[in-house]
C-alpha positions in Angstrom: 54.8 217.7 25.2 57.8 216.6 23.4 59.7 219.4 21.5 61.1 217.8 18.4 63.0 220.4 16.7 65.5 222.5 19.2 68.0 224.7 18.4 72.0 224.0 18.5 72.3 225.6 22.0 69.5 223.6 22.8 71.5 220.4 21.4 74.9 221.3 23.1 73.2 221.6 26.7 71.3 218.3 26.2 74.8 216.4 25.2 76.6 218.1 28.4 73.8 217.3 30.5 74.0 213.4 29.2 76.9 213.2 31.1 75.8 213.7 34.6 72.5 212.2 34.2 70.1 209.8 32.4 68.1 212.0 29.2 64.8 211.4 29.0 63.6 209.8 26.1 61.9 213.0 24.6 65.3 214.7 25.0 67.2 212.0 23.5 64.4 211.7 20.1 64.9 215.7 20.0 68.5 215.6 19.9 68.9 212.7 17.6 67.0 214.8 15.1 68.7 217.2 16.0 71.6 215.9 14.7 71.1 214.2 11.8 70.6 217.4 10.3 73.1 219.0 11.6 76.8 218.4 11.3 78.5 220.8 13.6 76.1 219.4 16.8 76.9 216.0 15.8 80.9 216.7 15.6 80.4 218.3 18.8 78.7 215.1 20.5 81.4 213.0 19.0 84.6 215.7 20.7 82.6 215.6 23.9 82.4 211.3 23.6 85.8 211.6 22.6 86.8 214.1 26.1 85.0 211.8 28.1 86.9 208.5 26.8 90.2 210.2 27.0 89.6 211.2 30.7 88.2 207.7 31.8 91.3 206.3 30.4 93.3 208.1 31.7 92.3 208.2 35.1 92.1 204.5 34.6 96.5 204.4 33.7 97.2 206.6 37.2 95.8 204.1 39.4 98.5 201.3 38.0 
């Protein structure tokens, strides 16, 4: 069963998790809705995006 409306510690925990794993699709329609109604979880996703780039890149300039 696919639980479409989730809370914002529901949405936080789903974004971290994205990052170690492969969401499911019922996860990833839950916190899509999630966020277009909700500003602060979708600034969140975008800092985390933003963490993640900044660490890739930089662990990309110390192996020169």
């Amino acid at each position: 069963m696919i639980k479409l409306k989730i809370t914002c510690r529901e949405a936080t925990r789903i974004v971290l998790q994205a990052e170690d794993r492969r969401l499911p699709l019922a996860e990833r329609l839950s916190l899509r809705l999630h966020q277009r109604v909700c500003s602060n979880c979708q600034r969140f996703s975008r800092q985390v995006s933003l963490m993640r780039q900044a660490s890739a890149r930089w662990r990309s300039d110390g192996t020169d």
